[in-house]
C-alpha positions in Angstrom: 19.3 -27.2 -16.1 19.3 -31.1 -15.6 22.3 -33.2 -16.4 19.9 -34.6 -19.7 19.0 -31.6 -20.6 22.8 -30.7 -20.7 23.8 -34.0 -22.9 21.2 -33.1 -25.1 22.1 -30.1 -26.1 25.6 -31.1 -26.6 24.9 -33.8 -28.5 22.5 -31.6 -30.8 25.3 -29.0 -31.2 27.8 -31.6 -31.9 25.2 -33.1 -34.5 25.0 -29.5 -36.4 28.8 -29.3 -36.2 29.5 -32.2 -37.5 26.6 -31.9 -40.5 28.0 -27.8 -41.3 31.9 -29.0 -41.2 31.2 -31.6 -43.6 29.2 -29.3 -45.9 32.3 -26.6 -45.4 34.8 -29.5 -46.6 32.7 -30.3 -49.7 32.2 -27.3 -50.5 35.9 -25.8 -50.7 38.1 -26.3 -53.1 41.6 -26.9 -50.8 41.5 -28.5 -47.5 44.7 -27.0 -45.6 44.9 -26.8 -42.1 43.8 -23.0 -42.4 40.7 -24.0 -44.0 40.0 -26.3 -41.4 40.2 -24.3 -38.5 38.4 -21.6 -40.6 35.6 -23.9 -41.4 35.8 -25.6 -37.9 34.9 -22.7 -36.5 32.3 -21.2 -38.7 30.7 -24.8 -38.0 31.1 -24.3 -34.4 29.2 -21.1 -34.8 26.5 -22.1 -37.1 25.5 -25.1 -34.6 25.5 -22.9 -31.8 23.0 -20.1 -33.9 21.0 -23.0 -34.9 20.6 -24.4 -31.2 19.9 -21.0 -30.1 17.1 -20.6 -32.9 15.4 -24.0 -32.1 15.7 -23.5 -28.4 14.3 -20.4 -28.9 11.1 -21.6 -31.3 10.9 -24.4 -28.9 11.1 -22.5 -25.5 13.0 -24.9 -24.6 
């Protein structure tokens, strides 16, 4: 895997991360820190899944 292959996908998780952990905040109705590592997390999942899907749809 090339180095810009490598950034890329980074950057696309970290764009999917970023878009699912601001949907989790909106969406619940108490932000504690619980939440957030709950929601962090489930974020971090979901934009790995949905990496994984389009790399996958792509063959990438």
């Amino acid at each position: 895997m090339s180095r810009r292959r490598t950034l890329l996908g980074v950057g696309e998780v970290l764009a999917w991360w970023a878009v699912l952990a601001l949907l989790w905040l909106v969406f619940i109705s108490a932000v504690n820190t619980l939440e957030l590592v709950v929601g962090a997390s489930a974020a971090l999942i979901g934009a790995c899944a949905a990496w994984g899907a389009r790399r996958a749809v792509n063959g990438w």
